[in-house]
Biopython code that builds the backbone (N, CA, C, O; Angstrom):
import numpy as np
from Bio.PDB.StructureBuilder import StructureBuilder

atoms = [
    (1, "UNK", "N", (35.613, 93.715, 118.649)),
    (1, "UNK", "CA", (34.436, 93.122, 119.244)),
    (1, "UNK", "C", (33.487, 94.246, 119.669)),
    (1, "UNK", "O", (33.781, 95.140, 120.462)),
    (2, "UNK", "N", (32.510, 94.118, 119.152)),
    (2, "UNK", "CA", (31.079, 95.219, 119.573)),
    (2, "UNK", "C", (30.682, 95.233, 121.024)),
    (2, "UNK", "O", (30.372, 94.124, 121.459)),
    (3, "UNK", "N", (30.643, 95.892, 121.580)),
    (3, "UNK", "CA", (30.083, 96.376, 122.749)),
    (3, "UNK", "C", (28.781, 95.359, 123.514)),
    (3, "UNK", "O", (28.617, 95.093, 124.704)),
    (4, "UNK", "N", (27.938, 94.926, 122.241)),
    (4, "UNK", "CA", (26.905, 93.909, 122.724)),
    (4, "UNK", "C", (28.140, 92.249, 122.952)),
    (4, "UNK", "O", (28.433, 91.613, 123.965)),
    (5, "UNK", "N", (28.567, 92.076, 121.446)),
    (5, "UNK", "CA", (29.250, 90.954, 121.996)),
    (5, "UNK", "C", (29.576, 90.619, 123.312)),
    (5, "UNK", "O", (29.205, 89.764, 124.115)),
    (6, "UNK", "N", (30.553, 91.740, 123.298)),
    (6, "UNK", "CA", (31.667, 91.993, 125.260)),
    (6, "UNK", "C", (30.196, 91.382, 126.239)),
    (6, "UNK", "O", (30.163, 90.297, 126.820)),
    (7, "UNK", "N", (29.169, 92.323, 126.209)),
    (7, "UNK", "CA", (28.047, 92.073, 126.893)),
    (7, "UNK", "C", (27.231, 90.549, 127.154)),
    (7, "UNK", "O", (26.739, 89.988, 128.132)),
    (8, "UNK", "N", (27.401, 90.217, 125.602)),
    (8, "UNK", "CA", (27.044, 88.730, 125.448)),
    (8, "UNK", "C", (27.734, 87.645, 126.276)),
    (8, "UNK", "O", (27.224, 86.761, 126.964)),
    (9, "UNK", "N", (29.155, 87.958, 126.014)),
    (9, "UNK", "CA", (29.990, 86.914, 126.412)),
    (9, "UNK", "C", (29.944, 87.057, 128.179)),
    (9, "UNK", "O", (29.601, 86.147, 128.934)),
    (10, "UNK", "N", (30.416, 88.543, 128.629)),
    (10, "UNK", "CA", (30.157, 88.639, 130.182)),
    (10, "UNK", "C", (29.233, 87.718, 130.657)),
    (10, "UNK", "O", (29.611, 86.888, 131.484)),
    (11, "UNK", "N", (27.656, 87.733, 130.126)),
    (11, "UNK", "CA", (26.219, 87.466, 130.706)),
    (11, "UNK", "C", (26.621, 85.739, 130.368)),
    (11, "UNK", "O", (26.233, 85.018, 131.287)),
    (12, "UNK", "N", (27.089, 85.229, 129.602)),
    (12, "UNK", "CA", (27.118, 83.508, 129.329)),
    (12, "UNK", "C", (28.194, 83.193, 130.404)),
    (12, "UNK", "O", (28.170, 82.051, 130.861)),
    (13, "UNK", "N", (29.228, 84.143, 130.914)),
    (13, "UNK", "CA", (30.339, 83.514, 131.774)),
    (13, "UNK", "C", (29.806, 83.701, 133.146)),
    (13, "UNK", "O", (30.242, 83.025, 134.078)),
    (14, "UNK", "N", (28.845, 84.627, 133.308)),
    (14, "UNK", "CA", (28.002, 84.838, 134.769)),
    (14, "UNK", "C", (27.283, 83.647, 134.981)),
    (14, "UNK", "O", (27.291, 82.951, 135.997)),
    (15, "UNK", "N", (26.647, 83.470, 133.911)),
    (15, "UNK", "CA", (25.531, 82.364, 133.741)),
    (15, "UNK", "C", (26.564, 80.843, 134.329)),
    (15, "UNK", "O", (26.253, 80.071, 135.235)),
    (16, "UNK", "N", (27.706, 80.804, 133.533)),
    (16, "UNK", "CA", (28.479, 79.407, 133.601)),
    (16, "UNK", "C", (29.139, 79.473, 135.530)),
    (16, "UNK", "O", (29.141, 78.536, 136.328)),
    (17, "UNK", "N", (29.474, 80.479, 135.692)),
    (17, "UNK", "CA", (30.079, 80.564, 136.962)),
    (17, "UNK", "C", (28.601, 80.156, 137.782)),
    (17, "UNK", "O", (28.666, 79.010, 138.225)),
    (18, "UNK", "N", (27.456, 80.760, 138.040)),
    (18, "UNK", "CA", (26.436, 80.208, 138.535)),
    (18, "UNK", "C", (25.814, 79.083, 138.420)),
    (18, "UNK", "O", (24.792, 78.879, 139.074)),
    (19, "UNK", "N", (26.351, 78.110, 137.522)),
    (19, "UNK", "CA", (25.891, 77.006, 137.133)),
    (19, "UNK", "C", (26.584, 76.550, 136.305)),
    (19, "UNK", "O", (26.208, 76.529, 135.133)),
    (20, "UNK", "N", (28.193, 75.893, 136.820)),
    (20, "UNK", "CA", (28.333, 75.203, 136.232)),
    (20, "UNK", "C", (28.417, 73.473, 135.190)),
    (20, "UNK", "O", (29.327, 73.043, 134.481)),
    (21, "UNK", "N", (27.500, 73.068, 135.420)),
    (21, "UNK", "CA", (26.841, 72.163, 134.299)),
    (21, "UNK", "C", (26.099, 72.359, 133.429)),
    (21, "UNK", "O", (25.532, 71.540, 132.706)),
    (22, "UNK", "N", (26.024, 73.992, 133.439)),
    (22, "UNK", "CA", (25.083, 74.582, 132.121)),
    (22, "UNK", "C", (25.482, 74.435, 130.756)),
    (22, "UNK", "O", (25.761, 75.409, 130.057)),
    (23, "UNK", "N", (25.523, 73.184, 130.328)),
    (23, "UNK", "CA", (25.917, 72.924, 128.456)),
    (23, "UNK", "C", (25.559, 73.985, 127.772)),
    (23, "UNK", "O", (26.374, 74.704, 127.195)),
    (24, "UNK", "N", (24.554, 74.138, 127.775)),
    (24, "UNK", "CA", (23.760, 75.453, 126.879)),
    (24, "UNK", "C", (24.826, 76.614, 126.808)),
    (24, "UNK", "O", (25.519, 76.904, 125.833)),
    (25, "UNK", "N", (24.808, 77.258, 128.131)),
    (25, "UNK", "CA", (25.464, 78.217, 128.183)),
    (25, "UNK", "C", (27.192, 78.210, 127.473)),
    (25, "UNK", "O", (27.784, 78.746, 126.536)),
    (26, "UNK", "N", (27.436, 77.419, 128.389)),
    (26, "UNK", "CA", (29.360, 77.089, 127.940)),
    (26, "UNK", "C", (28.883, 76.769, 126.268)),
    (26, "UNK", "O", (29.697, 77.325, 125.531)),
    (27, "UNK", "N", (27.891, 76.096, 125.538)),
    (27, "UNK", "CA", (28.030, 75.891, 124.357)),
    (27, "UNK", "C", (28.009, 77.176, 123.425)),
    (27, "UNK", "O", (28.725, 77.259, 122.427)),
    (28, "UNK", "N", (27.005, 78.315, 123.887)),
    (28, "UNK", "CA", (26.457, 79.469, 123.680)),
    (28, "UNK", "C", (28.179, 80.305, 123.141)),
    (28, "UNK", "O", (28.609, 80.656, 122.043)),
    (29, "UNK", "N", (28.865, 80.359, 124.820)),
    (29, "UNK", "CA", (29.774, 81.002, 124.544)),
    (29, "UNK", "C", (30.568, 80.073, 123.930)),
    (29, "UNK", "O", (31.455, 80.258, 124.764)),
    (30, "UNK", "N", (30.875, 79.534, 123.470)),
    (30, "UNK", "CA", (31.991, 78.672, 123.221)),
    (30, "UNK", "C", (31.799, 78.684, 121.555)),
    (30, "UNK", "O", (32.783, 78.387, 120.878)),
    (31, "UNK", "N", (30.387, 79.067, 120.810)),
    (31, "UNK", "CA", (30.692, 79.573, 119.506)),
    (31, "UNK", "C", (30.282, 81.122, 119.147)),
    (31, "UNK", "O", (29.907, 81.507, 118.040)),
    (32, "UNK", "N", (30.440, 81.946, 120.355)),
    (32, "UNK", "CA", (30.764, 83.525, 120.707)),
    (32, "UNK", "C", (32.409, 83.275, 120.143)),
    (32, "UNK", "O", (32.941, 83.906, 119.230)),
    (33, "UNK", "N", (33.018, 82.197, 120.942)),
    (33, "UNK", "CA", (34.418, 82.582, 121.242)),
    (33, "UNK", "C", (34.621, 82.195, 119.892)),
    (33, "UNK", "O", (35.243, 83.119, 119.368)),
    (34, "UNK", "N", (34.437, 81.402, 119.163)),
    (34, "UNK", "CA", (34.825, 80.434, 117.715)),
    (34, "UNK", "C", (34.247, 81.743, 117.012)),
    (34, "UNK", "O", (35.037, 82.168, 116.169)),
    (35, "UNK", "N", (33.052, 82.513, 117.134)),
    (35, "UNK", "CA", (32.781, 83.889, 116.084)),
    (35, "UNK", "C", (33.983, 85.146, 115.951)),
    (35, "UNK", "O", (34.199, 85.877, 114.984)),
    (36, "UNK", "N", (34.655, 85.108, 117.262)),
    (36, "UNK", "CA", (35.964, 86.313, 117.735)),
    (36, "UNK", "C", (36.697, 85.693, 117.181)),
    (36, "UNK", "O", (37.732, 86.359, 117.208)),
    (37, "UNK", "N", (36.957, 84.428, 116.436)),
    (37, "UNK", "CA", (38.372, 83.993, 116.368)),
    (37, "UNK", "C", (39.415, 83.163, 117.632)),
    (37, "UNK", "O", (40.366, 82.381, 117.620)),
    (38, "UNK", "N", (38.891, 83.608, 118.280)),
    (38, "UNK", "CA", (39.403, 82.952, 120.080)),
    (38, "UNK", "C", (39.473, 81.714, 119.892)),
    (38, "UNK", "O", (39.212, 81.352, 121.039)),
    (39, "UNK", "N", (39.671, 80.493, 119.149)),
    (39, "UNK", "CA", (39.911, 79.369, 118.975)),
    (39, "UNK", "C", (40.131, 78.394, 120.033)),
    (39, "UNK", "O", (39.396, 77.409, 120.105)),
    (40, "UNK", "N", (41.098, 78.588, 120.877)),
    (40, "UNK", "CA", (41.795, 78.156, 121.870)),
    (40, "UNK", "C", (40.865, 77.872, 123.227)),
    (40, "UNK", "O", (40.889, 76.880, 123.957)),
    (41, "UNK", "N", (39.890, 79.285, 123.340)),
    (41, "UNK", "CA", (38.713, 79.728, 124.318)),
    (41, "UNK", "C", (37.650, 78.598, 123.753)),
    (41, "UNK", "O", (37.113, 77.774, 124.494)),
    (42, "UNK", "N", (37.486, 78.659, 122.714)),
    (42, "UNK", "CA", (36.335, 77.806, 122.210)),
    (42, "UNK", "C", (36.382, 76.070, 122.521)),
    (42, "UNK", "O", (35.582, 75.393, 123.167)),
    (43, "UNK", "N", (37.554, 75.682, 121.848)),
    (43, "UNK", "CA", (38.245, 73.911, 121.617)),
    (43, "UNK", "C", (37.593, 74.062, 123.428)),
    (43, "UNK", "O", (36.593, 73.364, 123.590)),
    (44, "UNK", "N", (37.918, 74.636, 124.355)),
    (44, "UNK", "CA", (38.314, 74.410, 126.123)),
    (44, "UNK", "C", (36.847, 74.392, 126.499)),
    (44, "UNK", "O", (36.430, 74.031, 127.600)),
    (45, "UNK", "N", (36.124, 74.796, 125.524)),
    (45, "UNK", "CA", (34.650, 75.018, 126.174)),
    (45, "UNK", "C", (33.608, 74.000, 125.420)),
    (45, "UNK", "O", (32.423, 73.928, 125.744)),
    (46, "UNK", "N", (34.087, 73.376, 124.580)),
    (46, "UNK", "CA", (33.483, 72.463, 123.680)),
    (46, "UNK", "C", (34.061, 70.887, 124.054)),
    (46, "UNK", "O", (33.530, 69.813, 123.773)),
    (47, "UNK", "N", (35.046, 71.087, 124.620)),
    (47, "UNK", "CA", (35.895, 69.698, 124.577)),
    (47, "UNK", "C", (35.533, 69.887, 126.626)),
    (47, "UNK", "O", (35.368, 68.877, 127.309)),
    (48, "UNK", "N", (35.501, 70.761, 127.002)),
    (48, "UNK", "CA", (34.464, 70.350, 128.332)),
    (48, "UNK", "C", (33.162, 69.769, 128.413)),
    (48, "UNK", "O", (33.015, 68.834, 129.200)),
    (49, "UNK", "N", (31.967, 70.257, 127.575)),
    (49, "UNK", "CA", (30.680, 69.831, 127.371)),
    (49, "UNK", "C", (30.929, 68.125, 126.653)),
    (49, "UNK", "O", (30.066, 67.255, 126.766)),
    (50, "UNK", "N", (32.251, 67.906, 125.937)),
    (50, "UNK", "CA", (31.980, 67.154, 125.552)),
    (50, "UNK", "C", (32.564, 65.747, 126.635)),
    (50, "UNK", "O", (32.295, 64.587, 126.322)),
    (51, "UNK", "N", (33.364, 66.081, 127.886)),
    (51, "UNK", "CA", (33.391, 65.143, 128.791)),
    (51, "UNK", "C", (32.458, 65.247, 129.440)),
    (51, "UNK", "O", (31.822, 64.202, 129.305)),
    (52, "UNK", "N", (31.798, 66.122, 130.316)),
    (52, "UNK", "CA", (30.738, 66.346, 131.035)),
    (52, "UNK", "C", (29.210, 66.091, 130.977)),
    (52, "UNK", "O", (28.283, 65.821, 131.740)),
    (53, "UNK", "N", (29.420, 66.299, 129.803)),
    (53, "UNK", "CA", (27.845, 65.632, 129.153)),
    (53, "UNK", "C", (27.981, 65.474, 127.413)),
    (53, "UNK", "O", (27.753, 66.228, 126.467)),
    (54, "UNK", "N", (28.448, 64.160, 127.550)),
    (54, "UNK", "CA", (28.620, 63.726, 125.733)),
    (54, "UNK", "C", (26.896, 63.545, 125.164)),
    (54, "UNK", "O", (26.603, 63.488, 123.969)),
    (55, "UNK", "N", (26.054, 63.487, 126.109)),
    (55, "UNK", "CA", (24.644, 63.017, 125.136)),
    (55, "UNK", "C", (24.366, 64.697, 124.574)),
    (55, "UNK", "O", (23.363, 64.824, 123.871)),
    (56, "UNK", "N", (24.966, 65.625, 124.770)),
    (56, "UNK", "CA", (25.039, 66.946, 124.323)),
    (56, "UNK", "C", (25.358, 66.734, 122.873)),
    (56, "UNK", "O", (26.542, 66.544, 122.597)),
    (57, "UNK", "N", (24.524, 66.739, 121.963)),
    (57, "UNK", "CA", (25.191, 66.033, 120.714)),
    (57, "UNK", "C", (25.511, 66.985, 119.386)),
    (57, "UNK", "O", (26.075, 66.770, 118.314)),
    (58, "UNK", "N", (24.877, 68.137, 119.985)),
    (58, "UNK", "CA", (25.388, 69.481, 119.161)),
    (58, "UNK", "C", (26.844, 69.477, 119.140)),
    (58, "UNK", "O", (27.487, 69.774, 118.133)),
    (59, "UNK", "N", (27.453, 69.080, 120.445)),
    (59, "UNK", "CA", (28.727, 69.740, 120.299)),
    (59, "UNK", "C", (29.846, 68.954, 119.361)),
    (59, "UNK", "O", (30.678, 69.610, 118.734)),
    (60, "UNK", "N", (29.820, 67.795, 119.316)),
    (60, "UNK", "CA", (30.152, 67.083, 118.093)),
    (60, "UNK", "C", (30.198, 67.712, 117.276)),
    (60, "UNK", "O", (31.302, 68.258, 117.259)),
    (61, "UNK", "N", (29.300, 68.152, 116.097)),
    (61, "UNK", "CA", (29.649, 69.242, 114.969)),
    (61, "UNK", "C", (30.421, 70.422, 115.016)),
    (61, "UNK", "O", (31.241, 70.860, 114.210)),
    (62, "UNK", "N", (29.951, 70.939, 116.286)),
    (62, "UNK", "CA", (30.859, 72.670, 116.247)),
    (62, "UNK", "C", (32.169, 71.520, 116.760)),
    (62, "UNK", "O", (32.774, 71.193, 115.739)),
    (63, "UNK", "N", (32.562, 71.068, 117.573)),
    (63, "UNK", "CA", (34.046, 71.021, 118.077)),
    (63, "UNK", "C", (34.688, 70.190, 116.966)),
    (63, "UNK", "O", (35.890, 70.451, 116.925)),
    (64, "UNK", "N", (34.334, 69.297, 116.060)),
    (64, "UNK", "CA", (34.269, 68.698, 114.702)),
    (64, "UNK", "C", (35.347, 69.857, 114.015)),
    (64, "UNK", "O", (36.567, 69.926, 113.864)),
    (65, "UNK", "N", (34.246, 70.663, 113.712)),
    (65, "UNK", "CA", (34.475, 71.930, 112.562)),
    (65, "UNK", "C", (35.502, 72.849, 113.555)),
    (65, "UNK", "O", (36.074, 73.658, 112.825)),
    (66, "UNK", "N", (35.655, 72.904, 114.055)),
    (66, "UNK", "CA", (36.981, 73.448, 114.864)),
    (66, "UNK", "C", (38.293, 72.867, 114.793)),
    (66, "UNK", "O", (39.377, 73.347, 114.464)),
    (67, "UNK", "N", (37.916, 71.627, 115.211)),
    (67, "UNK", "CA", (39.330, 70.648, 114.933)),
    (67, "UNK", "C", (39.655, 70.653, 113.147)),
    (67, "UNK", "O", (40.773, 70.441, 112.678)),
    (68, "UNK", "N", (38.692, 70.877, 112.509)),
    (68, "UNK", "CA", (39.327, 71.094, 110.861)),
    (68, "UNK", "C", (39.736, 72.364, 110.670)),
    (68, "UNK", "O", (40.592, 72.500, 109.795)),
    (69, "UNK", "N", (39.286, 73.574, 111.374)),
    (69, "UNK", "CA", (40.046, 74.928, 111.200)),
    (69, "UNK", "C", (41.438, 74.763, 112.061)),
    (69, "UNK", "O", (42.440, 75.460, 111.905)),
    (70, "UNK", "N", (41.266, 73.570, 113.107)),
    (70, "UNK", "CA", (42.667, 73.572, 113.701)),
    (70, "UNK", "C", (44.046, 72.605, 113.003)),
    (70, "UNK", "O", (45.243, 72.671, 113.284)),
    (71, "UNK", "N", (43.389, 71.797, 112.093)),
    (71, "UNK", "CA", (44.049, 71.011, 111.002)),
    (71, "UNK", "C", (44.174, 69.391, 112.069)),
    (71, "UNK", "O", (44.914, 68.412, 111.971)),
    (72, "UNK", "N", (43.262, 69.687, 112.868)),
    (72, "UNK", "CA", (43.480, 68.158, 113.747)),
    (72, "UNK", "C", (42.270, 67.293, 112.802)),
    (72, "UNK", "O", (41.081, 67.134, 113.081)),
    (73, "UNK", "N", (42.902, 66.893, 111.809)),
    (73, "UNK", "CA", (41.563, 65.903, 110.431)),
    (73, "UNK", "C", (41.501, 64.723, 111.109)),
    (73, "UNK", "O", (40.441, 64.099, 111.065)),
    (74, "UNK", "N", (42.357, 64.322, 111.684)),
    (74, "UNK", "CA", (41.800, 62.804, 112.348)),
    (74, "UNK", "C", (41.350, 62.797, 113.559)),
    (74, "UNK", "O", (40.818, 61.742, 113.903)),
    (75, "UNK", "N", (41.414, 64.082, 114.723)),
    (75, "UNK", "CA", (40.334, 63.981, 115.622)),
    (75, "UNK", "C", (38.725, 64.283, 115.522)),
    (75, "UNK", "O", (37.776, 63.955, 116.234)),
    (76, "UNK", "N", (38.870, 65.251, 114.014)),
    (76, "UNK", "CA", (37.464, 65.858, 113.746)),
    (76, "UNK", "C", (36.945, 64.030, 113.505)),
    (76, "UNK", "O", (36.042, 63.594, 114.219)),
    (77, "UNK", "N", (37.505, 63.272, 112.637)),
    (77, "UNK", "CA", (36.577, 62.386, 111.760)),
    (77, "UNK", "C", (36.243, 61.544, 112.740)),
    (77, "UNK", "O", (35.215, 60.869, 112.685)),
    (78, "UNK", "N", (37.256, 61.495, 113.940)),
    (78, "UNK", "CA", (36.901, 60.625, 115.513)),
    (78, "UNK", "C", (35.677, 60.980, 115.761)),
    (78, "UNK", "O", (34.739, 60.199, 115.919)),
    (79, "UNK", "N", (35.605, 62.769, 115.830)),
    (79, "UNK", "CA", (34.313, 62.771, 116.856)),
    (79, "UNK", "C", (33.311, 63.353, 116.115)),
    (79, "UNK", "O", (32.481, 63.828, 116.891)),
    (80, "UNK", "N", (32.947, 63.572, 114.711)),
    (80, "UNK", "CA", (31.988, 62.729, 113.661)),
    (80, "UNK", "C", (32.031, 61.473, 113.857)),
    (80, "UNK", "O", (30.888, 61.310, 113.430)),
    (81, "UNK", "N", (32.337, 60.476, 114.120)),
    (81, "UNK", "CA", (31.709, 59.266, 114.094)),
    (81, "UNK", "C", (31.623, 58.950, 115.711)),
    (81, "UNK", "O", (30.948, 57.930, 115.854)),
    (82, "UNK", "N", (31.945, 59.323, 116.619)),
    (82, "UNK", "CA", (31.163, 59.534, 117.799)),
    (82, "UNK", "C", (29.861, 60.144, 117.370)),
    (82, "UNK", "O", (29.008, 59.356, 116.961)),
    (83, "UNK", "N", (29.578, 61.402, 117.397)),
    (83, "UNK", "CA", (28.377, 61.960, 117.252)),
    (83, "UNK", "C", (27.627, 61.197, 116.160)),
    (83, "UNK", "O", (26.431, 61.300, 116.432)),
    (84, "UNK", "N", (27.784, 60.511, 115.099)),
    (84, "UNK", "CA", (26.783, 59.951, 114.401)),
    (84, "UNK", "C", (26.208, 58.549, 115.427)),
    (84, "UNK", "O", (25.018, 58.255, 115.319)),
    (85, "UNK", "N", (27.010, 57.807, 116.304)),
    (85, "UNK", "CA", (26.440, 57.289, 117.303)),
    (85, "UNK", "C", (25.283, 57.242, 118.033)),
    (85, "UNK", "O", (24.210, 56.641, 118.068)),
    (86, "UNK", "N", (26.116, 58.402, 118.806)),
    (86, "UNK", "CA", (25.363, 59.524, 119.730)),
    (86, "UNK", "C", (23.880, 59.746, 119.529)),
    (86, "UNK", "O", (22.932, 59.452, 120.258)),
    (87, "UNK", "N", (23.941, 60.489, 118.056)),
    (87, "UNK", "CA", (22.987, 61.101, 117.507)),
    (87, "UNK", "C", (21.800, 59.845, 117.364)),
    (87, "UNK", "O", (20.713, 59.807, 117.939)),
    (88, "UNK", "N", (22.310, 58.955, 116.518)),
    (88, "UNK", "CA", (21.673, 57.513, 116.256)),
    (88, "UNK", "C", (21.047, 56.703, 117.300)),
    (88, "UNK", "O", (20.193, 55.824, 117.186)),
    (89, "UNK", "N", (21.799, 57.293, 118.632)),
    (89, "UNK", "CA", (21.405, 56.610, 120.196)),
    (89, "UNK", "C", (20.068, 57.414, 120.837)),
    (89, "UNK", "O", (19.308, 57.005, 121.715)),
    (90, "UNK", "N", (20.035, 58.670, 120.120)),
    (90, "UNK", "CA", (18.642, 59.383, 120.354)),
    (90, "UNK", "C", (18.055, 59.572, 119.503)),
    (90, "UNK", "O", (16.946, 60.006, 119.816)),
    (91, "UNK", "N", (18.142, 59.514, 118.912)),
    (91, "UNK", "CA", (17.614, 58.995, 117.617)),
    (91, "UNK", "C", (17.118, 60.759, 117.028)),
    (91, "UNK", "O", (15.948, 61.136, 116.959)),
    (92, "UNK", "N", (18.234, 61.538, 116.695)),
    (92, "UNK", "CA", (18.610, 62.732, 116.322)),
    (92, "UNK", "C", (18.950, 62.728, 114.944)),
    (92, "UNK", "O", (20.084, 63.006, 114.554)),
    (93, "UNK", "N", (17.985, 62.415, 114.171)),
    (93, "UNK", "CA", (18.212, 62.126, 113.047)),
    (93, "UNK", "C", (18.313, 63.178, 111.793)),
    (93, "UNK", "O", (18.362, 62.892, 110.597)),
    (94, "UNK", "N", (18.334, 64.835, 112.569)),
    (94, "UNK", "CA", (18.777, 65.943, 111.941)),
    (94, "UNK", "C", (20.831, 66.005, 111.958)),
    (94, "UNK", "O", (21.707, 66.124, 111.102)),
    (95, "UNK", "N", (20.793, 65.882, 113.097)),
    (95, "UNK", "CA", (22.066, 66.104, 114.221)),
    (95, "UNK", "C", (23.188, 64.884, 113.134)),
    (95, "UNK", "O", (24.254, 65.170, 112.588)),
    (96, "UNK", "N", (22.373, 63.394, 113.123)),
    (96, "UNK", "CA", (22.821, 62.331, 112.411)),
    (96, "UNK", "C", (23.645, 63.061, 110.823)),
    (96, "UNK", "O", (24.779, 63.399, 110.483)),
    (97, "UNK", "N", (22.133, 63.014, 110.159)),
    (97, "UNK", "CA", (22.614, 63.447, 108.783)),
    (97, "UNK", "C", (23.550, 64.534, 108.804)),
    (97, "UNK", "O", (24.433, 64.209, 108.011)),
    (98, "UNK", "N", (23.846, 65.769, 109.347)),
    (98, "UNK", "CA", (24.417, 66.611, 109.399)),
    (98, "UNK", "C", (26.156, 66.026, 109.615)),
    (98, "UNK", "O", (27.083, 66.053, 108.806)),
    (99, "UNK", "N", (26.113, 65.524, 111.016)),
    (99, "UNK", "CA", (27.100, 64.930, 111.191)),
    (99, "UNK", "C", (27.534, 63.675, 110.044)),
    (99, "UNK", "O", (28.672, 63.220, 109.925)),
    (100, "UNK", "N", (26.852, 63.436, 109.594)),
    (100, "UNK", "CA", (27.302, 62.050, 108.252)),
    (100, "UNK", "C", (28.279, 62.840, 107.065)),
    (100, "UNK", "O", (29.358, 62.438, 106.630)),
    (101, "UNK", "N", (27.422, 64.298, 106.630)),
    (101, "UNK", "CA", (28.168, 64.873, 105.662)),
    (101, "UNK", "C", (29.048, 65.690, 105.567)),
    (101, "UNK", "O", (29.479, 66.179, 104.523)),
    (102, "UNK", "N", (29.594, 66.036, 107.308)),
    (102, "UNK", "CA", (30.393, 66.801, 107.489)),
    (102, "UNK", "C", (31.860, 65.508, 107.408)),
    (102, "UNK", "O", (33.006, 65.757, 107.035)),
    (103, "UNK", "N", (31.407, 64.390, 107.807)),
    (103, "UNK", "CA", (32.142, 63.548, 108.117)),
    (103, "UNK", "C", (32.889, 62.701, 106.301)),
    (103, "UNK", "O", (34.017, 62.262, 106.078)),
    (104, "UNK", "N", (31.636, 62.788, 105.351)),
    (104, "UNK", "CA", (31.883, 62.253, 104.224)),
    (104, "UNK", "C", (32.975, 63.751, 103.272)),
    (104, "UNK", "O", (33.806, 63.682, 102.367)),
    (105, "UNK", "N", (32.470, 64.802, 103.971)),
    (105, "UNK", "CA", (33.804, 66.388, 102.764)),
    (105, "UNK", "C", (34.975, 65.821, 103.513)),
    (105, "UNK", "O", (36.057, 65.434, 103.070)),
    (106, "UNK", "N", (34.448, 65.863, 104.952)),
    (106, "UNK", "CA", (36.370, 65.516, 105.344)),
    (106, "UNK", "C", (36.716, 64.422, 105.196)),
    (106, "UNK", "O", (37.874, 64.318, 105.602)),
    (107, "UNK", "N", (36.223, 63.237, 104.712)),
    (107, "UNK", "CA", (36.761, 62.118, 104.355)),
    (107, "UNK", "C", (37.679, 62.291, 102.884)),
    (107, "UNK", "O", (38.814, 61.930, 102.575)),
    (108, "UNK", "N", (36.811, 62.880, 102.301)),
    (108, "UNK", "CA", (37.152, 64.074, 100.542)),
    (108, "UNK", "C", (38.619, 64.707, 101.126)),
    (108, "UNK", "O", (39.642, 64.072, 101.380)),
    (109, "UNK", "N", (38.411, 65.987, 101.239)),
    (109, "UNK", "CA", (39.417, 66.769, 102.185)),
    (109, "UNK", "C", (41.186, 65.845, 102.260)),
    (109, "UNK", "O", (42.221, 66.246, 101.729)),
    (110, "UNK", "N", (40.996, 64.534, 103.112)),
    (110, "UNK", "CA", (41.810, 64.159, 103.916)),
    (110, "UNK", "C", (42.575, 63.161, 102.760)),
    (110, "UNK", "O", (43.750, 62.797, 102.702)),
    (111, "UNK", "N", (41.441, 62.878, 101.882)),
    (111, "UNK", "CA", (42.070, 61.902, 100.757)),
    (111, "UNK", "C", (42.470, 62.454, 99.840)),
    (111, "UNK", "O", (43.286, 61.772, 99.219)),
    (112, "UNK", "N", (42.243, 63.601, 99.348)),
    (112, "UNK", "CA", (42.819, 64.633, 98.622)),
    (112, "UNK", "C", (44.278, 64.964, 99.179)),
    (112, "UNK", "O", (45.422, 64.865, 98.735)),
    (113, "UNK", "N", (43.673, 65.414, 100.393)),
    (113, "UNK", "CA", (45.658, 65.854, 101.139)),
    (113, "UNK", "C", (46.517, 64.855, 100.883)),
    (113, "UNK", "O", (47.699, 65.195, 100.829)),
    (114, "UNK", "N", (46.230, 63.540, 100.682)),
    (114, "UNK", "CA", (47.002, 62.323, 100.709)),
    (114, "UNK", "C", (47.476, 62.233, 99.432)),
    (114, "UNK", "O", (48.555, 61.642, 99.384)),
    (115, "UNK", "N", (47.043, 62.619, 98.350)),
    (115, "UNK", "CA", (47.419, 62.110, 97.072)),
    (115, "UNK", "C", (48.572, 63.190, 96.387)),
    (115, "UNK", "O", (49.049, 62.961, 95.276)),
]
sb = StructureBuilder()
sb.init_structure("model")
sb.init_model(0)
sb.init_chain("A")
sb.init_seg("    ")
for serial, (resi, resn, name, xyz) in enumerate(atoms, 1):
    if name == "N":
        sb.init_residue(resn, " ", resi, " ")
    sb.init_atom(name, np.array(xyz, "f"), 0.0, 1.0, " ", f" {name:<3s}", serial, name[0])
structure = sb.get_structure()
């Protein structure tokens, strides 16, 4: 880890300790931690934003795509179709489509594993 990273991550955990309901921030670091590999750091910081404030509708995709590097295929496709909701409820209709086709490979993906 580079010297700025270390720096990066310090300044987002200062930020979260001073405020914690800061989505932004915890989201910030939380795909710092998913860039290190830190997996474990990440799922804890994504799957917080996502009780604390679910209209946060970014986090759906990154914690999505985490749960498929973590091989959890049927919680990712859960919370793809939460977030296409979500998204649809604000009418986030970038956030939507995105979430639709992440949701239609792993539908691919999962039916493939099956056969």
């Amino acid at each position: 880890m580079s010297e700025n990273q270390k720096a990066k991550i310090k300044q987002l955990a200062r930020q979260i300790k001073n405020n914690p309901g800061d989505s932004f921030s915890k989201f910030a670091l939380a795909l710092e931690f998913r860039k290190e590999g830190d997996f474990k750091k990440a799922r804890i910081l994504f799957e917080d934003i996502l009780s604390s404030d679910p209209d946060y509708v970014g986090v759906y995709y990154h914690l999505g795509k985490l749960y498929e590097a973590l091989d959890r295929l049927k919680d990712a496709r859960e919370l793809y179709e939460q977030g296409i909701n979500k998204a649809d409820e604000q009418k986030e209709t970038r956030t939507k489509k995105e979430l639709g086709e992440a949701l239609e490979q792993l539908k691919i993906e999962m039916e493939e594993r099956s056969t």
